[in-house]
KEDRENVEX-344956 format. One line per 2 residues: their letters; for each residue x negated, y, z negated of N, C-alpha, C. Coordinates in Angstrom, 3 decimals. Example, Ala and Ser with C-alpha at 12.3 -4.5 7.8 and 13.67 -1.06 7.14 Angstrom:
BEGIN
as	-13.190:-5.690:-7.800:-12.300:-4.500:-7.800:-13.200:-3.300:-7.800; -12.850:-2.250:-7.080:-13.670:-1.060:-7.140:-12.900:0.030:-7.870
% end
This chain:
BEGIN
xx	-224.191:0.410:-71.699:-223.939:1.256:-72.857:-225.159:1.312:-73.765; -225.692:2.713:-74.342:-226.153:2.664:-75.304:-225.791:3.007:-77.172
xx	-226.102:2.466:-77.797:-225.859:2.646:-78.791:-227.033:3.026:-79.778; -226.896:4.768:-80.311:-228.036:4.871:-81.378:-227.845:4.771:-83.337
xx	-228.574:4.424:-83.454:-228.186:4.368:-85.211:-229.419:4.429:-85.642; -229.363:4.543:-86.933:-230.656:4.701:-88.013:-230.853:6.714:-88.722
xx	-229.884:7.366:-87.822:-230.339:8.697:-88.863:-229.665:8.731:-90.033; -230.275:10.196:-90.548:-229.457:10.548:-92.095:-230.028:11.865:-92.226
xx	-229.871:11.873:-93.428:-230.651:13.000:-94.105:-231.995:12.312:-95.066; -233.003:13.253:-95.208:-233.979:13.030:-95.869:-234.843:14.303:-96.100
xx	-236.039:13.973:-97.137:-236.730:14.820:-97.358:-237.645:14.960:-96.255; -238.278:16.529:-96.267:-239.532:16.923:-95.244:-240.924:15.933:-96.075
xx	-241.514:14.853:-95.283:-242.300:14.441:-95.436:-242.172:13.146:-95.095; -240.600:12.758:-95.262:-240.312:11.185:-95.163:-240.255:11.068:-94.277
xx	-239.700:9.131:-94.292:-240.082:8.507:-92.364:-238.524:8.358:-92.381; -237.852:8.036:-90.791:-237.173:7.169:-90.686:-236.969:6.380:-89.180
xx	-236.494:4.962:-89.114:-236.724:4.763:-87.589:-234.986:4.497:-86.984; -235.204:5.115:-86.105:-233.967:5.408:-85.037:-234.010:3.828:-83.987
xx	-232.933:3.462:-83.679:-232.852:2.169:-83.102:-231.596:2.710:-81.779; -231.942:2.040:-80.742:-230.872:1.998:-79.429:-230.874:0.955:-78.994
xx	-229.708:-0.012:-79.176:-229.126:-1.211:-78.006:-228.451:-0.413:-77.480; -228.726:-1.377:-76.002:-228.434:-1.620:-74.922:-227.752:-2.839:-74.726
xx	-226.888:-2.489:-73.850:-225.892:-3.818:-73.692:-224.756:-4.231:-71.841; -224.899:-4.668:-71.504:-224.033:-4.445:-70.100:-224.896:-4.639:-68.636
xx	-226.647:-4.032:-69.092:-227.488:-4.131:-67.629:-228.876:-4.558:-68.682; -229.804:-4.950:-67.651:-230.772:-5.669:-67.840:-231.848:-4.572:-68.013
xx	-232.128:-4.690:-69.587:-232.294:-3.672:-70.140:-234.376:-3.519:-69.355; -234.440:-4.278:-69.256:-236.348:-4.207:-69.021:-236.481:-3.230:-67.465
xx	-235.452:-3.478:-66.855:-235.198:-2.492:-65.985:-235.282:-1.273:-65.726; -235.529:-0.157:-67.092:-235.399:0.992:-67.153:-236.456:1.297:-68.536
xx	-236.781:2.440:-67.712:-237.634:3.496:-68.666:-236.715:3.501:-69.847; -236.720:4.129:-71.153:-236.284:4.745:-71.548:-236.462:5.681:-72.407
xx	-235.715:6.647:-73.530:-236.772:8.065:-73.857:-235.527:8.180:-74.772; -236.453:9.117:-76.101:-235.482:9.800:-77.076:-235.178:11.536:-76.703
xx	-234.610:12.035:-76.380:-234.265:13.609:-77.185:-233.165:14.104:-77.745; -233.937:14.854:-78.254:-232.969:15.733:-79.308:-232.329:16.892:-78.722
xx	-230.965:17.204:-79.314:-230.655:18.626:-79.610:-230.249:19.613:-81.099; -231.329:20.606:-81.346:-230.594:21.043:-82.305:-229.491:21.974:-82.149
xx	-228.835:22.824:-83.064:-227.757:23.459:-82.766:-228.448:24.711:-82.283; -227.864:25.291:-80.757:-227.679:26.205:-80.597:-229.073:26.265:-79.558
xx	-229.334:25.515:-79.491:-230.852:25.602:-78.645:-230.156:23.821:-77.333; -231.674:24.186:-76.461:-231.125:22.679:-75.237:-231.714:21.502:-75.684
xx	-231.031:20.639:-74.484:-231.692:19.169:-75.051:-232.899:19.307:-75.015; -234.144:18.613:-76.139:-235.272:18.771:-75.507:-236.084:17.119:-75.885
xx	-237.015:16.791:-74.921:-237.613:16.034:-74.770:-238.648:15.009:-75.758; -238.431:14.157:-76.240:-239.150:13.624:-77.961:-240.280:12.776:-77.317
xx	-239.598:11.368:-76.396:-240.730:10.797:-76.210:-240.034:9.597:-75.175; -240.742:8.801:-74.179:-240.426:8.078:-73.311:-240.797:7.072:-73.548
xx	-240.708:5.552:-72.975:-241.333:4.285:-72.697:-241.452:3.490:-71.299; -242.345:3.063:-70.826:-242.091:2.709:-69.092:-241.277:1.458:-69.611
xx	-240.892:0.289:-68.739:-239.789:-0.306:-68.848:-240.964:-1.911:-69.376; -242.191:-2.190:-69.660:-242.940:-2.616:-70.064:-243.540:-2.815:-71.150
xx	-243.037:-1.063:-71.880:-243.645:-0.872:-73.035:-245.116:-0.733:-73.504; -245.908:-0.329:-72.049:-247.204:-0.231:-72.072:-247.838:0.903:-72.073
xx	-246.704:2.076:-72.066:-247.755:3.395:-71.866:-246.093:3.945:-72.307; -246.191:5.145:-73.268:-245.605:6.060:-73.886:-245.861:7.564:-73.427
xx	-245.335:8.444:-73.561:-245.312:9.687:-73.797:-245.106:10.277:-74.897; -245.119:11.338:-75.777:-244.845:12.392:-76.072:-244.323:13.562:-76.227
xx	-243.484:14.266:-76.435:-243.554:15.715:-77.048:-244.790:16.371:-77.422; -245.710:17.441:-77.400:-246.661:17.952:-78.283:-245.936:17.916:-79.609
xx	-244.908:17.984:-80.055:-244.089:18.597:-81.014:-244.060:17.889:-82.344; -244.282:16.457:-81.648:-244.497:15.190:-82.160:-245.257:13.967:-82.288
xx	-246.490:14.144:-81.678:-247.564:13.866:-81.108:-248.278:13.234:-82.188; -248.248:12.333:-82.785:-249.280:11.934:-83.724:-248.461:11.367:-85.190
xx	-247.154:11.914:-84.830:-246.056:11.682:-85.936:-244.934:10.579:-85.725; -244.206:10.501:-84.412:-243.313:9.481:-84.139:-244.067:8.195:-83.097
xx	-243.501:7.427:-83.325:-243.800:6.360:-82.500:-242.572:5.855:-81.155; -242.618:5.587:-80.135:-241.767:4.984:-79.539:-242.196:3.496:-79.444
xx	-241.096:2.912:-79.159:-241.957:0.970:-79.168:-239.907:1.074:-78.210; -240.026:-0.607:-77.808:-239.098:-0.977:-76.805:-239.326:-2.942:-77.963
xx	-237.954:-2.960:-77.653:-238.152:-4.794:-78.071:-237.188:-5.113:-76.428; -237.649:-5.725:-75.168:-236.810:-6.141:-74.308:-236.186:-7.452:-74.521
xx	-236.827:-8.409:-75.174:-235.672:-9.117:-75.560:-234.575:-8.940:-76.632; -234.610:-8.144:-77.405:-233.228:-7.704:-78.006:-232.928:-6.440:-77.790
xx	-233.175:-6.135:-75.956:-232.643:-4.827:-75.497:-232.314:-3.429:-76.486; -233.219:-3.290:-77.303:-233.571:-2.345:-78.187:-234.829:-1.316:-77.894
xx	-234.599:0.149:-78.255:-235.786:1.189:-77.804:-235.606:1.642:-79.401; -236.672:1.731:-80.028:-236.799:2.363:-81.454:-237.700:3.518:-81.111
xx	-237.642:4.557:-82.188:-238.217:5.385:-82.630:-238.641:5.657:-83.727; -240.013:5.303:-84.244:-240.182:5.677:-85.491:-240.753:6.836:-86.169
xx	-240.147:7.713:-87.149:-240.458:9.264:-87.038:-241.163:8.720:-88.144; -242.593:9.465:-88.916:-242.919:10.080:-89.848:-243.112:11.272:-90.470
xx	-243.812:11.686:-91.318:-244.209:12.835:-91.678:-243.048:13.842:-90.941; -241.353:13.458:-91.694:-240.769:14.676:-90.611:-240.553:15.981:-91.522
xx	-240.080:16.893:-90.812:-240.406:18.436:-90.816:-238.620:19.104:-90.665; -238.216:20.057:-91.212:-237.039:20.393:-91.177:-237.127:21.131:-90.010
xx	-237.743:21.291:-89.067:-237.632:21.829:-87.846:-237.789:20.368:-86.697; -237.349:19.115:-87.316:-237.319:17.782:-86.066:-235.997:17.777:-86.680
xx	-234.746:18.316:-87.524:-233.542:18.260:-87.412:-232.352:18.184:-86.198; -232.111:17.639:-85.577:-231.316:17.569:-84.546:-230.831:16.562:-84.550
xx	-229.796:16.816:-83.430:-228.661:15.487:-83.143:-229.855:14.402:-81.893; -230.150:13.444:-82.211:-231.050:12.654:-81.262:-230.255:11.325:-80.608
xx	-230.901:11.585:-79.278:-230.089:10.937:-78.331:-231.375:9.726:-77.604; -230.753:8.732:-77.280:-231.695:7.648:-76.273:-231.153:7.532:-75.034
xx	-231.665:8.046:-73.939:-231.380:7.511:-72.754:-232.245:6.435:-71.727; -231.595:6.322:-70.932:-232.421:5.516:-69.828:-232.611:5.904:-68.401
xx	-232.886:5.325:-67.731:-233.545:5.808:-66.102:-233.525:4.509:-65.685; -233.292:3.926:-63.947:-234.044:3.420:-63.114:-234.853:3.690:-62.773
xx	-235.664:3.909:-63.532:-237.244:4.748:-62.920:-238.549:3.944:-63.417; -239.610:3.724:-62.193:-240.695:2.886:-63.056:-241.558:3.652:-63.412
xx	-241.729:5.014:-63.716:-242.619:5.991:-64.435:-242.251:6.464:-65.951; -242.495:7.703:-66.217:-242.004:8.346:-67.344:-241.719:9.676:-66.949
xx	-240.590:10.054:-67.386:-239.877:11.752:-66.892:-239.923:12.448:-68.162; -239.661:13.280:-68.210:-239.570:14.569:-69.369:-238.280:15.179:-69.310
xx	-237.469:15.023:-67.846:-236.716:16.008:-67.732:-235.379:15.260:-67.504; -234.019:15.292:-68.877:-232.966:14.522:-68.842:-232.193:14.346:-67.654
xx	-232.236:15.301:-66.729:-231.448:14.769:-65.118:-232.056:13.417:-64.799; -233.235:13.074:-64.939:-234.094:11.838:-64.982:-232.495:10.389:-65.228
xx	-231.982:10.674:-66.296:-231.663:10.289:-67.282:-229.986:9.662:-66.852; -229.626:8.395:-66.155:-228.328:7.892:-65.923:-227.648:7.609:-66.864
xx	-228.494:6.649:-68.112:-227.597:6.503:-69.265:-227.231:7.122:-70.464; -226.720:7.832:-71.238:-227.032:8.207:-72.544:-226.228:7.656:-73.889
xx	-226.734:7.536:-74.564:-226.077:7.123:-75.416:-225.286:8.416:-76.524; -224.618:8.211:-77.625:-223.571:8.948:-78.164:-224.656:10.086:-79.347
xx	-225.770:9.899:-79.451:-226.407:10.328:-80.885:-226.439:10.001:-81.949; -227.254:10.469:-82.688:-227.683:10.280:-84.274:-227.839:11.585:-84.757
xx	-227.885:11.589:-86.098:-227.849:13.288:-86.187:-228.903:12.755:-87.411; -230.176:13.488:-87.617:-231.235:13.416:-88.414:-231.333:14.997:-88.714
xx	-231.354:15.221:-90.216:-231.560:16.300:-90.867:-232.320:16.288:-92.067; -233.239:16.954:-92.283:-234.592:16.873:-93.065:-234.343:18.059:-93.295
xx	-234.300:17.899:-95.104:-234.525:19.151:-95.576:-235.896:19.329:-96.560; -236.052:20.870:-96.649:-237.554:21.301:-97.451:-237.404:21.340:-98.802
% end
């Protein structure tokens, strides 16, 4: 199971960091990755971690603004947003993979967790 917490609402400019336990499988085992959906548009892709925590991905979208990090001993994947923008509003989700690379594309994606809903207004 995953579990995400840490959104809200906030102003365009502020930070906030998004947190996912994991609980049930051995969490170092799996990649894992944030995306979002906003309303009315698809899931889309924020950012990944290999199951090491040694090499990240990206979004362009977000590239220089959020951070991904992994804690494997307290089976936790964070996300830390800054500088956000009322267009990174969406419901944000953490999933995982048996996979020892990094994917982009949520079929990738066995576990998911329930969401967070982050809304930044201007």
């Amino acid at each position: 199971q995953l579990q995400a917490s840490g959104g809200g609402l906030v102003q365009a400019g502020a930070s906030l960091r998004l947190s996912c336990a994991a609980s049930g499988r051995t969490f170092s085992d799996y990649t894992t990755a944030w995306f979002r959906q906003a309303p009315g548009k698809e899931r889309e892709f924020v950012a990944a971690i290999i199951r090491s925590g040694t090499n990240a991905n990206y979004a362009d979208s977000v590239k220089g603004r959020f951070t991904i990090s992994r804690d494997n001993a307290k089976s936790t994947v964070y996300l830390q947003m800054d500088s956000l923008k009322p267009e990174d509003t969406a419901v944000y989700y953490c999933a995982a993979a048996a996979y020892s690379g990094i994917s982009v594309y949520p079929g990738t994606y066995i576990y998911w967790g329930q969401g967070t809903q982050v809304t930044v207004s201007s």
